[in-house]
C-alpha positions as CSV (number, residue, x, y, z in Angstrom):
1,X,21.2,11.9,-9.6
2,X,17.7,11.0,-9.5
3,X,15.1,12.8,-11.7
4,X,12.5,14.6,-10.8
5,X,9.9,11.8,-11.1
6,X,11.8,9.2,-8.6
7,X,11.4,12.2,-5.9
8,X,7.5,12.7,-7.0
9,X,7.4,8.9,-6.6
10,X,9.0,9.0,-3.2
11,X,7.2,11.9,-1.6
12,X,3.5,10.3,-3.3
13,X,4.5,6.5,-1.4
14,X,5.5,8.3,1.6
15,X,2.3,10.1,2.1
16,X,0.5,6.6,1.0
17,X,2.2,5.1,4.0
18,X,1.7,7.9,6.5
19,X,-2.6,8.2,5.0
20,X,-2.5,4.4,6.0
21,X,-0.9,4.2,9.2
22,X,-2.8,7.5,10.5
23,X,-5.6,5.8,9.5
24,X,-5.4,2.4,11.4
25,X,-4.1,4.5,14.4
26,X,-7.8,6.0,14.1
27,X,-10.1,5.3,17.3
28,X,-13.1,4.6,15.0
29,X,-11.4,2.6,12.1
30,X,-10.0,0.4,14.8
31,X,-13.5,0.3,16.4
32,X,-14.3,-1.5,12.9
33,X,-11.7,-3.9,13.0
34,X,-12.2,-6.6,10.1
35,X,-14.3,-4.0,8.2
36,X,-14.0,-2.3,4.7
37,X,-12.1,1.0,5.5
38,X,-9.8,-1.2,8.2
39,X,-9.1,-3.5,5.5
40,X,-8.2,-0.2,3.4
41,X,-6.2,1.1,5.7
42,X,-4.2,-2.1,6.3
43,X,-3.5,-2.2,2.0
44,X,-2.9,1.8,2.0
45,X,-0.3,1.3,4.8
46,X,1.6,-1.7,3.5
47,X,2.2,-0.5,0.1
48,X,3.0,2.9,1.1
49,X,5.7,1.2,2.9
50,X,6.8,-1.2,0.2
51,X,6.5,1.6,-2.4
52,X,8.8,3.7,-0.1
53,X,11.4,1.0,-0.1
54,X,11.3,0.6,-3.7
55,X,11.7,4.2,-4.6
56,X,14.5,4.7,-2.2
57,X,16.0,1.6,-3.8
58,X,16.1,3.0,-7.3
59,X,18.1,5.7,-5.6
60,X,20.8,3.6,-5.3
61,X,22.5,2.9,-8.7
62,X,25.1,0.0,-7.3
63,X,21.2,-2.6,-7.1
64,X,20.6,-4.0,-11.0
65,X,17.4,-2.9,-12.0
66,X,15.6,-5.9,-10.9
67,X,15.7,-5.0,-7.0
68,X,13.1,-2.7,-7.0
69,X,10.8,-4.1,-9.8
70,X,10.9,-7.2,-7.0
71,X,8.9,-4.9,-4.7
72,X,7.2,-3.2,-7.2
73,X,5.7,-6.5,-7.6
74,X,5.4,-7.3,-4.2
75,X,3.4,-4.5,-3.7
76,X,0.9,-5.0,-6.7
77,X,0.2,-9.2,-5.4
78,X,-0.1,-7.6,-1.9
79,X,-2.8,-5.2,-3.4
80,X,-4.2,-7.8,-5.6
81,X,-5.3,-9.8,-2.1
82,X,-6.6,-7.2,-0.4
83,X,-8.7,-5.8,-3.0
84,X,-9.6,-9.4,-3.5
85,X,-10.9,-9.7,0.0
86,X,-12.6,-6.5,-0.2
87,X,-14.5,-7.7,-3.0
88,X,-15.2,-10.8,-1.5
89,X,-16.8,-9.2,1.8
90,X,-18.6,-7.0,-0.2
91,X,-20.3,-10.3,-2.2
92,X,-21.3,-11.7,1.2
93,X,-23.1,-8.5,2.1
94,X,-24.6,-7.9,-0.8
95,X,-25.9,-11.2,-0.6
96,X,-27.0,-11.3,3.1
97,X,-29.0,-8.3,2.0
């Protein structure tokens, strides 16, 4: 049976991964391609996606725990590098300024 918070977990990364892909499909954030809210989009996407997996993966209770912490963690070094690049494009401008 899964509690209540596993569902709220599930619904929140699905709506993360829907934000994100309606996003990219965007005529004017794909106009900016290799910009900020592109960028944003991209990361919003893919851990909506690898969030979903992992919460449908604690559904199952035949997986040992460690199954979906793996894309728990996934997810965070995935976010890790894109708010790294963000950060790093936002240096450059603020330094071209």
């Amino acid at each position: 049976m899964a509690s209540p918070l596993d569902v709220a977990v599930f619904v929140l990364s699905v709506a993360c991964g829907v934000l994100g892909g309606s996003l990219l499909a965007h005529r004017g954030v794909r106009m900016m391609k290799g910009g900020l809210l592109y960028t944003v989009s991209i990361g919003l996407a893919v851990i909506g996606l690898v969030l979903t997996v992992e919460s449908v993966l604690a559904f199952a209770p035949d997986l040992p725990v460690y199954v979906p912490q793996a894309f728990q963690i996934a997810a965070l070094v995935v976010l890790y590098f894109i708010a790294y690049a963000v950060w790093s494009n936002a240096t450059k401008i603020q330094e071209g300024a």
